[in-house]
HTML snippet that shows the backbone in 3Dmol.js (N, CA, C, O; Angstrom):
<script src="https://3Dmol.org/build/3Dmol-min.js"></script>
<div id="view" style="width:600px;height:400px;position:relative"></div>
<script>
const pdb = `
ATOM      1  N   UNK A   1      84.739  96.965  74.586  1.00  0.00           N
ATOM      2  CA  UNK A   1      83.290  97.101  74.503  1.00  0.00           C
ATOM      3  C   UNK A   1      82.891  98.530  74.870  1.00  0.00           C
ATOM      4  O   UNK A   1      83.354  99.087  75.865  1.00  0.00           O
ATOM      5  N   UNK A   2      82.062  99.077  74.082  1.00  0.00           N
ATOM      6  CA  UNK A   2      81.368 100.354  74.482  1.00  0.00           C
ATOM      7  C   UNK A   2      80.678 100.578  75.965  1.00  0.00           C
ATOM      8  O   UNK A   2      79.824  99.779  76.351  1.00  0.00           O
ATOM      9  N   UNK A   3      81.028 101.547  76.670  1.00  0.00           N
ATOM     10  CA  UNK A   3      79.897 102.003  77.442  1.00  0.00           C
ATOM     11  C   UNK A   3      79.289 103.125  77.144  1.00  0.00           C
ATOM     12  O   UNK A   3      79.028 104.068  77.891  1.00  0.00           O
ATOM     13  N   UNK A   4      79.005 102.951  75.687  1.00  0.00           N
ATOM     14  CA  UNK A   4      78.022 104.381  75.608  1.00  0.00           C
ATOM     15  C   UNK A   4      75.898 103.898  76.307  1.00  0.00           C
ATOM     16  O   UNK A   4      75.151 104.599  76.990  1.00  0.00           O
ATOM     17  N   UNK A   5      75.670 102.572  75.743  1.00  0.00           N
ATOM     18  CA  UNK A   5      74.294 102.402  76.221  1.00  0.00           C
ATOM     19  C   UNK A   5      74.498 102.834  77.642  1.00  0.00           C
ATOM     20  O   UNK A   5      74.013 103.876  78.082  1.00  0.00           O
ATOM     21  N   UNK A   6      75.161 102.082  78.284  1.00  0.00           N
ATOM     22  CA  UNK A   6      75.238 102.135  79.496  1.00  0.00           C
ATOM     23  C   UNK A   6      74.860 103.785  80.355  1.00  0.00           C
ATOM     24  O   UNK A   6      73.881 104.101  81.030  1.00  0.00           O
ATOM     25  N   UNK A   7      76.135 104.603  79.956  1.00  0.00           N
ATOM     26  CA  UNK A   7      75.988 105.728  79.965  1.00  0.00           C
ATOM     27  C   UNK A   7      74.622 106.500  79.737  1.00  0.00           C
ATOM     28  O   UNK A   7      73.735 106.805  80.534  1.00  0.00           O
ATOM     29  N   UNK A   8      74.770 106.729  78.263  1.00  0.00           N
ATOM     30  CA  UNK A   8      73.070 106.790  77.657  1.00  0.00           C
ATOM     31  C   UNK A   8      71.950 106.880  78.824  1.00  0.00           C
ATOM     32  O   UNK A   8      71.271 107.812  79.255  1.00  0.00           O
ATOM     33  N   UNK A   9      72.043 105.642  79.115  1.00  0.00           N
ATOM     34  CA  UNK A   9      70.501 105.417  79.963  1.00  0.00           C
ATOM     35  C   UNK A   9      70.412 105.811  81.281  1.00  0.00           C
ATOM     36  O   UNK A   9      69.402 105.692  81.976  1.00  0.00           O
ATOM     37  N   UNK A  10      71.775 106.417  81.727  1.00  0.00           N
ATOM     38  CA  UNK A  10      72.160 107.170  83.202  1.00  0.00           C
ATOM     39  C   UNK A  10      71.965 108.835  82.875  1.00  0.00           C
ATOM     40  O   UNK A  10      72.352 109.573  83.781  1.00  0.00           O
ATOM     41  N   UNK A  11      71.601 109.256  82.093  1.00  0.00           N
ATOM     42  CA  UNK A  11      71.551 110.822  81.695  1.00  0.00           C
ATOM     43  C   UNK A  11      70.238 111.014  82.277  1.00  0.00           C
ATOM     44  O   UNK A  11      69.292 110.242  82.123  1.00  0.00           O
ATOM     45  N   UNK A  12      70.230 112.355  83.126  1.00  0.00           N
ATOM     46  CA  UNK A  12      69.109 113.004  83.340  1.00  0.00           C
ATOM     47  C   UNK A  12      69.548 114.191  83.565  1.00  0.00           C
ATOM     48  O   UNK A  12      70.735 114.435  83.779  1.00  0.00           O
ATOM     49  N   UNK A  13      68.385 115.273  83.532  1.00  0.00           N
ATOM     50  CA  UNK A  13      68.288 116.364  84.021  1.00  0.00           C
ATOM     51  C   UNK A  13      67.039 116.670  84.645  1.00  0.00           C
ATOM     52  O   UNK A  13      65.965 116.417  84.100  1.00  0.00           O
ATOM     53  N   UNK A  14      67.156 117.276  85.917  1.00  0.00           N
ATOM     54  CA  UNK A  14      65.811 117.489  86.499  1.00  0.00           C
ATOM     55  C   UNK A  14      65.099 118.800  85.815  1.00  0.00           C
ATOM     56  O   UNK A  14      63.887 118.962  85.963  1.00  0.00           O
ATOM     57  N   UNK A  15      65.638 119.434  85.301  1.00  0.00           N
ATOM     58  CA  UNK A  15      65.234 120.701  85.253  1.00  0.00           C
ATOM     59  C   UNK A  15      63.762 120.264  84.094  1.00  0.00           C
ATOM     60  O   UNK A  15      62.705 120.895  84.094  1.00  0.00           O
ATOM     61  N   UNK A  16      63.963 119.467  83.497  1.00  0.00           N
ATOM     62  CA  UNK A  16      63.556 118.689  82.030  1.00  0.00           C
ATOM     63  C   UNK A  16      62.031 118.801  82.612  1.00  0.00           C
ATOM     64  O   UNK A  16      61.158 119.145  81.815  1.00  0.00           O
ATOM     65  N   UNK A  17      61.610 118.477  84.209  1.00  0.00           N
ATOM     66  CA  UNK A  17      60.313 118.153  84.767  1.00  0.00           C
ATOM     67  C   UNK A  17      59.543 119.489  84.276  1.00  0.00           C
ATOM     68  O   UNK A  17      58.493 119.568  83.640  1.00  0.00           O
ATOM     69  N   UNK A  18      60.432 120.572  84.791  1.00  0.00           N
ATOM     70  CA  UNK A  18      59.286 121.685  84.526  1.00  0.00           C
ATOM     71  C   UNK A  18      59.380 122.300  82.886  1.00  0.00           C
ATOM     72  O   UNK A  18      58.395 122.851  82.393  1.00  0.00           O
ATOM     73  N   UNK A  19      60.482 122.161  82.227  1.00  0.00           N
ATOM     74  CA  UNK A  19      60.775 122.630  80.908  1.00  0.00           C
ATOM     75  C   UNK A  19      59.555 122.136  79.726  1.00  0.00           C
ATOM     76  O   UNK A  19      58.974 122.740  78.824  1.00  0.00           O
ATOM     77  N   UNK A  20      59.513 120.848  80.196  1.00  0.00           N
ATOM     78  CA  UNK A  20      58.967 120.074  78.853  1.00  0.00           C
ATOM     79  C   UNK A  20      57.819 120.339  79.283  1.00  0.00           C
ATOM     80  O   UNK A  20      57.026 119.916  78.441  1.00  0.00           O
ATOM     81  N   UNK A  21      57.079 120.979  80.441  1.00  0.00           N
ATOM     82  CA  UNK A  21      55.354 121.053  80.152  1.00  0.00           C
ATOM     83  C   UNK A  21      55.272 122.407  79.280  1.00  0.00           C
ATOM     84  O   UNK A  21      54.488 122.645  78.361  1.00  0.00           O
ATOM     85  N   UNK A  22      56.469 123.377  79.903  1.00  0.00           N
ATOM     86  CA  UNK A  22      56.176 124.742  79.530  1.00  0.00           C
ATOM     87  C   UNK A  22      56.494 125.205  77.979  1.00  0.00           C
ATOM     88  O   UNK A  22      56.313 126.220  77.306  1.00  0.00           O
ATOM     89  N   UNK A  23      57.107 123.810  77.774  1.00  0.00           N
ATOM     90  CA  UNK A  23      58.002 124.540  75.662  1.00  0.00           C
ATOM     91  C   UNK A  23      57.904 122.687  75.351  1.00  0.00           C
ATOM     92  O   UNK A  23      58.836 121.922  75.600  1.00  0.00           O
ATOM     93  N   UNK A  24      56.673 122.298  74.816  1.00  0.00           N
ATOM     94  CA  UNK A  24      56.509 121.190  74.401  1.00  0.00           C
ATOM     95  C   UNK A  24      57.437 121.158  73.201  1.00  0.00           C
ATOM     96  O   UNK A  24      58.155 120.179  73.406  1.00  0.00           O
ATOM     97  N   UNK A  25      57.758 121.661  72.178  1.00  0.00           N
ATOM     98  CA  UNK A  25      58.879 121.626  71.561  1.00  0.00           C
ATOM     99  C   UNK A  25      60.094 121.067  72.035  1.00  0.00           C
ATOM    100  O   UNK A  25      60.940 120.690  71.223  1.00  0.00           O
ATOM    101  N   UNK A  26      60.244 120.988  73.045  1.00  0.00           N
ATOM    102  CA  UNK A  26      61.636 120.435  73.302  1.00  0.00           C
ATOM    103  C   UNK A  26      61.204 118.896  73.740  1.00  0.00           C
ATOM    104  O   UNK A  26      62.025 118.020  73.470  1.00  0.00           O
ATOM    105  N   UNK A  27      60.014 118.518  74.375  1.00  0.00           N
ATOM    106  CA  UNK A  27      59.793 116.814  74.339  1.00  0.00           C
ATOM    107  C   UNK A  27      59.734 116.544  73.092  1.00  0.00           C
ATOM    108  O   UNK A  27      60.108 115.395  72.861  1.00  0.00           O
ATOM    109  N   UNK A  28      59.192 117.548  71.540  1.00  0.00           N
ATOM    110  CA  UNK A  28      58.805 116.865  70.240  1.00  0.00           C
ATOM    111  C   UNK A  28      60.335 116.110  70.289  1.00  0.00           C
ATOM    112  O   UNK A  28      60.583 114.951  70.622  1.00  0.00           O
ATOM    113  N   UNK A  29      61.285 117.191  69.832  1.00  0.00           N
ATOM    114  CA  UNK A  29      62.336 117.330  69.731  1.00  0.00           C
ATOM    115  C   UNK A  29      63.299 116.051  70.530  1.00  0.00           C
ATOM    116  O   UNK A  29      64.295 115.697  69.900  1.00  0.00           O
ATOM    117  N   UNK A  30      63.093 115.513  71.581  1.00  0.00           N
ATOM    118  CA  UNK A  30      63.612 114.154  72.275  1.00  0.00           C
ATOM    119  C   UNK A  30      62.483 113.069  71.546  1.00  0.00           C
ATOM    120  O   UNK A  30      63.056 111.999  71.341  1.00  0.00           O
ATOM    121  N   UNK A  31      61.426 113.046  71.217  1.00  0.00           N
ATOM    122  CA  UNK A  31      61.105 112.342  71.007  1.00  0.00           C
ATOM    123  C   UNK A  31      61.202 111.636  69.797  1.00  0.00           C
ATOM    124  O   UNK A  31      61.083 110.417  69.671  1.00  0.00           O
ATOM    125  N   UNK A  32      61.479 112.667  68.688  1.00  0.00           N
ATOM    126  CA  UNK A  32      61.963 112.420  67.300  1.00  0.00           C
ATOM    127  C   UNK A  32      63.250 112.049  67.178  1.00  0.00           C
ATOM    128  O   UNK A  32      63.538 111.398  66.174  1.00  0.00           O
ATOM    129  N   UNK A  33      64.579 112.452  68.404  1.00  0.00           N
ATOM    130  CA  UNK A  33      65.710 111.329  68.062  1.00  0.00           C
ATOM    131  C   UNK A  33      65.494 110.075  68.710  1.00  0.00           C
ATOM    132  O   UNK A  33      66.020 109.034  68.317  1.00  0.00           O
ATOM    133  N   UNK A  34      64.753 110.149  69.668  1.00  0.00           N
ATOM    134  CA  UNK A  34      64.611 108.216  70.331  1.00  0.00           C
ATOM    135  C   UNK A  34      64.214 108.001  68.775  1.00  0.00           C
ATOM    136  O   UNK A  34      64.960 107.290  68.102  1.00  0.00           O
ATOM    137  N   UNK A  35      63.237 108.499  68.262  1.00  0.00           N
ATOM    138  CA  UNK A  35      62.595 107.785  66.616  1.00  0.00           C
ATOM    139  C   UNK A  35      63.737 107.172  66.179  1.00  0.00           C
ATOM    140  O   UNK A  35      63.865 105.948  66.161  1.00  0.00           O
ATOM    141  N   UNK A  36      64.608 107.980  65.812  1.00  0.00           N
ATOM    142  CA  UNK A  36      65.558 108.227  64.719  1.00  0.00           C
ATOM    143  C   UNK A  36      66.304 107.081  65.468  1.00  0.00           C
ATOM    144  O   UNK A  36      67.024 106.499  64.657  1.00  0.00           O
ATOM    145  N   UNK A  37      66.429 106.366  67.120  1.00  0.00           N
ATOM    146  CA  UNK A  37      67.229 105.312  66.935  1.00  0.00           C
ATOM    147  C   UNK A  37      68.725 105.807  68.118  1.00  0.00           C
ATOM    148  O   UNK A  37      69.708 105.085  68.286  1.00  0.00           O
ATOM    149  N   UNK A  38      68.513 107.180  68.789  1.00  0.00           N
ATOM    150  CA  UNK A  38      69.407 107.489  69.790  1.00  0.00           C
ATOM    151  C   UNK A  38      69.000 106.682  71.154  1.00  0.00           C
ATOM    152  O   UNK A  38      67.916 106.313  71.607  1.00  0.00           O
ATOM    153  N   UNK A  39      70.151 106.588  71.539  1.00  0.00           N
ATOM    154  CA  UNK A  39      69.915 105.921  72.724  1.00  0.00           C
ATOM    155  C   UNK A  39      69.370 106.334  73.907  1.00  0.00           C
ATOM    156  O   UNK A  39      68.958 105.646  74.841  1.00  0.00           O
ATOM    157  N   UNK A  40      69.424 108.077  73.721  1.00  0.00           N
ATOM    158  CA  UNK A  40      68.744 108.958  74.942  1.00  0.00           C
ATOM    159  C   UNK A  40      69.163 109.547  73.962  1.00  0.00           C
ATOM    160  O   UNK A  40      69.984 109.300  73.078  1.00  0.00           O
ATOM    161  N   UNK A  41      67.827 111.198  74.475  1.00  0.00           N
ATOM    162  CA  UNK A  41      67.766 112.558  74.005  1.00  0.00           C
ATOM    163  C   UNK A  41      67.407 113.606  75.177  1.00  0.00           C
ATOM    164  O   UNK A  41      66.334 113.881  75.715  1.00  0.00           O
ATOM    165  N   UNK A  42      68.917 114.156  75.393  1.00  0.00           N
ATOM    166  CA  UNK A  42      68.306 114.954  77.029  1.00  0.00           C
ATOM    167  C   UNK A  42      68.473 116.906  76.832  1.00  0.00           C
ATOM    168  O   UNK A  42      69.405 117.395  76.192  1.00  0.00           O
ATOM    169  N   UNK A  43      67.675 117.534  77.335  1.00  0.00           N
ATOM    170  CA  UNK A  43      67.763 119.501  77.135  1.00  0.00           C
ATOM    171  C   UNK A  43      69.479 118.998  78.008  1.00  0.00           C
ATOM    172  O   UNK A  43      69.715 117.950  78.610  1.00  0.00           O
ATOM    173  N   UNK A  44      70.332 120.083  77.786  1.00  0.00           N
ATOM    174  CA  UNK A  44      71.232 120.096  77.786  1.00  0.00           C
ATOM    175  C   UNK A  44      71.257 121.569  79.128  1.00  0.00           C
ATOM    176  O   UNK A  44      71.113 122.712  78.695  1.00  0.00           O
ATOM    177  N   UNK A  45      71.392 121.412  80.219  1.00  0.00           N
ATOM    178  CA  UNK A  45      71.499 122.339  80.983  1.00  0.00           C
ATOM    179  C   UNK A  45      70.097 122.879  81.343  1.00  0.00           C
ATOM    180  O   UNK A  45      69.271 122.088  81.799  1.00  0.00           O
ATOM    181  N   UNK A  46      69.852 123.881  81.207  1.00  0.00           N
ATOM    182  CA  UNK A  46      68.235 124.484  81.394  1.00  0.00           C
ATOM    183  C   UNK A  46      67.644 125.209  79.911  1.00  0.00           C
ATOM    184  O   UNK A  46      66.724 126.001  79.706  1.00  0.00           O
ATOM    185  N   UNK A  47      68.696 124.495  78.946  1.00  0.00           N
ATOM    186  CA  UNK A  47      68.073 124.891  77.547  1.00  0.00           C
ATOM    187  C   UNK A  47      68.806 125.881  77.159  1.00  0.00           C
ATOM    188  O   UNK A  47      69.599 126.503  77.867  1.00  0.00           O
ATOM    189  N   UNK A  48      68.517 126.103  75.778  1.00  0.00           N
ATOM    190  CA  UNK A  48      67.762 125.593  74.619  1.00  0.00           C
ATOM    191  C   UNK A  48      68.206 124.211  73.765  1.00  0.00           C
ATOM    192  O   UNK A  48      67.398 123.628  73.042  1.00  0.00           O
ATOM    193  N   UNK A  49      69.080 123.932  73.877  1.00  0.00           N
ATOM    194  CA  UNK A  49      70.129 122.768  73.612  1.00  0.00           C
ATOM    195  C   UNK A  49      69.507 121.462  73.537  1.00  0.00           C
ATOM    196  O   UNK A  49      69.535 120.911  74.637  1.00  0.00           O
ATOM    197  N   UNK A  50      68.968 120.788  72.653  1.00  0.00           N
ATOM    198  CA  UNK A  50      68.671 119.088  73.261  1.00  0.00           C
ATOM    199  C   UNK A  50      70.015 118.373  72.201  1.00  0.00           C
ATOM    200  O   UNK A  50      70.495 118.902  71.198  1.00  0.00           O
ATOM    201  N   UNK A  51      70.337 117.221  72.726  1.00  0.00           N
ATOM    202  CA  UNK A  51      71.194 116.107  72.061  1.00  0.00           C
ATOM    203  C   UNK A  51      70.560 114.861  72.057  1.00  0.00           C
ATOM    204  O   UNK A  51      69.450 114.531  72.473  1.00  0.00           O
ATOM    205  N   UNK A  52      71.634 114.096  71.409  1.00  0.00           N
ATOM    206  CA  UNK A  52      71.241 112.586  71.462  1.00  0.00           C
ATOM    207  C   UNK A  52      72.081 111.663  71.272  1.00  0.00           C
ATOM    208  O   UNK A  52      72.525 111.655  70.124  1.00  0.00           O
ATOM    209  N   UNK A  53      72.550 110.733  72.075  1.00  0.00           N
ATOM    210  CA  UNK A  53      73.353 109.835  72.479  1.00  0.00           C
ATOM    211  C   UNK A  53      72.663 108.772  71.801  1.00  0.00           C
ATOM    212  O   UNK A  53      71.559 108.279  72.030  1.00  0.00           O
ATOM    213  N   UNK A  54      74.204 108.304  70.229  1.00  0.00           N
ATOM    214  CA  UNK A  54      73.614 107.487  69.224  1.00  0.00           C
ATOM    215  C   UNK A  54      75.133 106.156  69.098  1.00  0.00           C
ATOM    216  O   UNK A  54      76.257 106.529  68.759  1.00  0.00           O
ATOM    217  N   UNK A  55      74.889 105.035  69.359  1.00  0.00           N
ATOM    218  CA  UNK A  55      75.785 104.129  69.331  1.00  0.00           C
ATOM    219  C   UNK A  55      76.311 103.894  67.767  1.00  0.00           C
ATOM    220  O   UNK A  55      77.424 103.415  67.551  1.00  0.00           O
ATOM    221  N   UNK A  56      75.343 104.302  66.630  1.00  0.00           N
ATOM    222  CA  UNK A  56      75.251 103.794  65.507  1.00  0.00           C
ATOM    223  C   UNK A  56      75.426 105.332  64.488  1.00  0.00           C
ATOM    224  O   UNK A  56      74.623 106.258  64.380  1.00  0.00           O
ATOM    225  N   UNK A  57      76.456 105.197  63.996  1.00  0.00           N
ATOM    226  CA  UNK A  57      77.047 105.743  63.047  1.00  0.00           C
ATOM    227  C   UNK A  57      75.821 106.785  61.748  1.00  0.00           C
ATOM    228  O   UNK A  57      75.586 107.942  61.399  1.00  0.00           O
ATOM    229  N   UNK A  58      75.541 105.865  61.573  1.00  0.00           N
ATOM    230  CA  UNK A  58      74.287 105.755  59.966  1.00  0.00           C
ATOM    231  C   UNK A  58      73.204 106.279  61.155  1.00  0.00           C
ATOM    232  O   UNK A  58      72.487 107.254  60.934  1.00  0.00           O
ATOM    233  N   UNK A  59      73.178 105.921  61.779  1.00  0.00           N
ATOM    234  CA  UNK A  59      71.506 106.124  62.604  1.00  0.00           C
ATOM    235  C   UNK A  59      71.459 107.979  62.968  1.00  0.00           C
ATOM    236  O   UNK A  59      70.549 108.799  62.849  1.00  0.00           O
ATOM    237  N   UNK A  60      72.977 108.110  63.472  1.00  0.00           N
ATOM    238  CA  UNK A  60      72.791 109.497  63.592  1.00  0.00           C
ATOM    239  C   UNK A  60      73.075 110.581  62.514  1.00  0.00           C
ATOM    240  O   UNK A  60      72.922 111.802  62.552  1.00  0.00           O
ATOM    241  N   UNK A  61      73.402 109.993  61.822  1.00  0.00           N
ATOM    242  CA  UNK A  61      73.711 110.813  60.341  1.00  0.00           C
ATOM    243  C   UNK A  61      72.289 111.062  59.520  1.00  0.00           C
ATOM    244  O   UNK A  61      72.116 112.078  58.847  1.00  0.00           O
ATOM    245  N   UNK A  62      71.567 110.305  59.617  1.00  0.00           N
ATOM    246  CA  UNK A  62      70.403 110.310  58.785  1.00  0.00           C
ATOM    247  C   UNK A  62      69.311 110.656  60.474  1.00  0.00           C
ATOM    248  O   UNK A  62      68.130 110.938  60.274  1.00  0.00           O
ATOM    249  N   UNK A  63      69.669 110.617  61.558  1.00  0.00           N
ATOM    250  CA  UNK A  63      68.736 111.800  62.247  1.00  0.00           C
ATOM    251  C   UNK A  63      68.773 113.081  62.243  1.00  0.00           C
ATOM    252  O   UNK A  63      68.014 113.907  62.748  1.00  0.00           O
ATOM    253  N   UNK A  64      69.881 113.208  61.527  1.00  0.00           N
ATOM    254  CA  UNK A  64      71.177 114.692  61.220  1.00  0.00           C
ATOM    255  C   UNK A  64      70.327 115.535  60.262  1.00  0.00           C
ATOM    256  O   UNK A  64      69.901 116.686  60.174  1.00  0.00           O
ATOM    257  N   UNK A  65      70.296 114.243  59.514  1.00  0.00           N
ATOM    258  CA  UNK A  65      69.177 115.131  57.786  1.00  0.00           C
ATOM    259  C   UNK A  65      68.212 114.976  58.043  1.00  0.00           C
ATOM    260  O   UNK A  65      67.750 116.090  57.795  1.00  0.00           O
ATOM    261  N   UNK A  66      66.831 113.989  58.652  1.00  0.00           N
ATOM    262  CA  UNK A  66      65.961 114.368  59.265  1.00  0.00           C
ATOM    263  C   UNK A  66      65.943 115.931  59.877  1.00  0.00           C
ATOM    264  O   UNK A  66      65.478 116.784  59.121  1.00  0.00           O
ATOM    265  N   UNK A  67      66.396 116.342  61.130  1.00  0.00           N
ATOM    266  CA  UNK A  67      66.759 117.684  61.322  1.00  0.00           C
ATOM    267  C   UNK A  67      67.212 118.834  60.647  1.00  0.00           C
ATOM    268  O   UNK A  67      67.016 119.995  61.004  1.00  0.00           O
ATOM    269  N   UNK A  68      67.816 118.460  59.674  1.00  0.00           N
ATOM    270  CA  UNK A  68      68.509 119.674  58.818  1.00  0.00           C
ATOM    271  C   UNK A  68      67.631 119.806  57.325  1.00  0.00           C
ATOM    272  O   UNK A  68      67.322 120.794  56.658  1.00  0.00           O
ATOM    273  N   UNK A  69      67.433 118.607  57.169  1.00  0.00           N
ATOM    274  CA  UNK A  69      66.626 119.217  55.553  1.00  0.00           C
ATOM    275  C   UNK A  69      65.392 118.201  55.400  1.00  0.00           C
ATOM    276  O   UNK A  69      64.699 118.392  54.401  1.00  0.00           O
ATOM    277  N   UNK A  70      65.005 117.102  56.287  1.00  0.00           N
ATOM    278  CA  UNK A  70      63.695 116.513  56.589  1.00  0.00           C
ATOM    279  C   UNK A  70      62.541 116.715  57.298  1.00  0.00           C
ATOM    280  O   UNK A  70      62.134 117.840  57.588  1.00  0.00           O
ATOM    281  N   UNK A  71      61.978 115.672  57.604  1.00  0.00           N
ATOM    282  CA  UNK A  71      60.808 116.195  58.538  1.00  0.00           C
ATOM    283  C   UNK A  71      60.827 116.531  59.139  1.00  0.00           C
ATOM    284  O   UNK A  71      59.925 117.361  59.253  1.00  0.00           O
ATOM    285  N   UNK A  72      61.907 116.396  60.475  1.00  0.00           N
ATOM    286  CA  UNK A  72      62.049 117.169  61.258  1.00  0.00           C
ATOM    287  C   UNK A  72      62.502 118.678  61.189  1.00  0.00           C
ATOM    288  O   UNK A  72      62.755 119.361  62.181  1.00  0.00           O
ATOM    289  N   UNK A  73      62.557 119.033  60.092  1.00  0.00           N
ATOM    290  CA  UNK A  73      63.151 120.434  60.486  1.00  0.00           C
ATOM    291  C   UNK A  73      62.266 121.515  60.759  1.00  0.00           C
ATOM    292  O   UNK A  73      62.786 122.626  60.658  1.00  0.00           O
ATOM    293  N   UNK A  74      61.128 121.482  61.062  1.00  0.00           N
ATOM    294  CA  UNK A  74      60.448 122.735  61.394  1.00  0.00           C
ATOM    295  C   UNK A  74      60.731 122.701  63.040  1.00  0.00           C
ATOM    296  O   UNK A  74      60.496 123.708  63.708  1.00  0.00           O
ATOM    297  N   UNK A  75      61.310 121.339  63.724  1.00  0.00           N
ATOM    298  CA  UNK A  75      61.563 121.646  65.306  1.00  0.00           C
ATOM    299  C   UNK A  75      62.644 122.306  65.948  1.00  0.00           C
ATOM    300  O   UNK A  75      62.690 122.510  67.161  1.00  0.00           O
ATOM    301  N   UNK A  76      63.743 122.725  64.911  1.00  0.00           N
ATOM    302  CA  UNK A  76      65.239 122.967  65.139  1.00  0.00           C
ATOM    303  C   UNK A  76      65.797 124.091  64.316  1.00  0.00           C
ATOM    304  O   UNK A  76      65.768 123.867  63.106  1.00  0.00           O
ATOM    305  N   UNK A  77      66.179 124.974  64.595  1.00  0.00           N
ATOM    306  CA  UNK A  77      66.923 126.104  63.745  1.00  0.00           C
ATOM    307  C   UNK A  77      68.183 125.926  63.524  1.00  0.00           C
ATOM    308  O   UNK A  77      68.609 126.390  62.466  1.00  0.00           O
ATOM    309  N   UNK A  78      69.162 125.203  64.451  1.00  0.00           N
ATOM    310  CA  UNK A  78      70.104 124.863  64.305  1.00  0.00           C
ATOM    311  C   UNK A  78      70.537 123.347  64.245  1.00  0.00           C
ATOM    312  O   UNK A  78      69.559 122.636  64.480  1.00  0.00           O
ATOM    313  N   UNK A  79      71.453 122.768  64.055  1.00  0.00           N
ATOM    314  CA  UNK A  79      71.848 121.491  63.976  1.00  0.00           C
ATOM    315  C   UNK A  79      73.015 120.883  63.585  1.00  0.00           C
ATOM    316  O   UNK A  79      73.404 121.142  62.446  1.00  0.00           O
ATOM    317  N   UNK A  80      73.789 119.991  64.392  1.00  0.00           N
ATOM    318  CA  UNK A  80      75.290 120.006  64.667  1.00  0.00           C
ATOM    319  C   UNK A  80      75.163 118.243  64.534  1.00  0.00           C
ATOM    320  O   UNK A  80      74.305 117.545  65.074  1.00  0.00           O
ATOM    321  N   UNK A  81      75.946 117.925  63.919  1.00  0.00           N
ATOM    322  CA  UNK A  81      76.057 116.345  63.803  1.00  0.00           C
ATOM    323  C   UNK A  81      78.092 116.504  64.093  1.00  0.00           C
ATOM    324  O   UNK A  81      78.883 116.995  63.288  1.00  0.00           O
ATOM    325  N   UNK A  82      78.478 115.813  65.689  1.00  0.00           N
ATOM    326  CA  UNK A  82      79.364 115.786  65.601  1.00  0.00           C
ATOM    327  C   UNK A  82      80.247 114.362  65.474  1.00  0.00           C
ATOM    328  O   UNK A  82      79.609 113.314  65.376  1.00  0.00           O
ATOM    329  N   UNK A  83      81.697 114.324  65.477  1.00  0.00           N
ATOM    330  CA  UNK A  83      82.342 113.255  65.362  1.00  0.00           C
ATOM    331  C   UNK A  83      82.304 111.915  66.311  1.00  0.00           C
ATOM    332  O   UNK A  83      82.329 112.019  67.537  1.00  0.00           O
ATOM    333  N   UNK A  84      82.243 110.674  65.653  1.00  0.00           N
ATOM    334  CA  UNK A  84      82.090 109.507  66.677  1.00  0.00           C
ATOM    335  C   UNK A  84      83.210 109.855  67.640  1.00  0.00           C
ATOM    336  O   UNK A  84      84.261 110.390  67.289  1.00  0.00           O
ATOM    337  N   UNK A  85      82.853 109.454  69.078  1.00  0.00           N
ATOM    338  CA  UNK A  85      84.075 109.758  69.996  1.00  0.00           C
ATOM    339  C   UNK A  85      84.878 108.669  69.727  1.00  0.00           C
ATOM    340  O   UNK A  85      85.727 108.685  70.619  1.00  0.00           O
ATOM    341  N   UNK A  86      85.063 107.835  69.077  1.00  0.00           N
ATOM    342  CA  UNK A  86      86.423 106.502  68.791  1.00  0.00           C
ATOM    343  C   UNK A  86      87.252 107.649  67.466  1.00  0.00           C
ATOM    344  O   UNK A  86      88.410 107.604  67.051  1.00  0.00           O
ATOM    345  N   UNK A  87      86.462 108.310  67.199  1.00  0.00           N
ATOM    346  CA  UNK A  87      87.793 109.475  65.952  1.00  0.00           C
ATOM    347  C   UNK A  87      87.695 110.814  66.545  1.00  0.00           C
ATOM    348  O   UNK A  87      88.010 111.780  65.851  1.00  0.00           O
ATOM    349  N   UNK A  88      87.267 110.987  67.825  1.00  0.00           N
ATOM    350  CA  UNK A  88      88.490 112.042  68.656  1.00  0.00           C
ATOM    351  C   UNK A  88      89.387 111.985  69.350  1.00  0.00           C
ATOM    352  O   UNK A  88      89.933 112.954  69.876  1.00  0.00           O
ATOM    353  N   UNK A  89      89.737 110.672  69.489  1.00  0.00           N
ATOM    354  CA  UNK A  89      90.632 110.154  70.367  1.00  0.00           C
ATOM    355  C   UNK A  89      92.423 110.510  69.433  1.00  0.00           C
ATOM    356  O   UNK A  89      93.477 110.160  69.964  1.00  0.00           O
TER     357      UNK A  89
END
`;
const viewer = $3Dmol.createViewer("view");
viewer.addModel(pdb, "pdb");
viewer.setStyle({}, {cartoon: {color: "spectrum"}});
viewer.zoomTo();
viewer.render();
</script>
């Protein structure tokens, strides 16, 4: 059985308190992969970086193109869709 939800829903960063009032772009940006169906979307250190922790295959592939050539892309300049961790093993 997966512990990715599990995981998922244990992610924080404090830094996130003061970031997201000052560069609302980066809450759009978490808020459009919860859309898309991630299980969490957290800034990655003190930025610029956000991710998203996705149990579902299809769900993050098509939040991928959302970001890269959909609606979402005016929030992201860059964008990385990487491998399920069960095929890096």
């Amino acid at each position: 059985m997966s512990q990715i939800p599990e995981v998922a829903e244990h992610l924080g960063n404090i830094l996130e308190t003061v970031t997201l009032e000052a560069y609302p772009e980066i809450k759009k940006i978490k808020e459009a992969m919860l859309t898309c169906g991630a299980l969490n979307s957290l800034m990655s250190g003190s930025g610029p970086t956000v991710f998203g922790i996705f149990d579902d295959e299809e769900k993050a592939k098509a939040c991928y193109e959302a970001f890269r050539n959909g609606e979402y892309r005016p929030l992201a300049r860059q964008v990385y869709l990487t491998a399920p961790w069960q095929q890096r093993k």
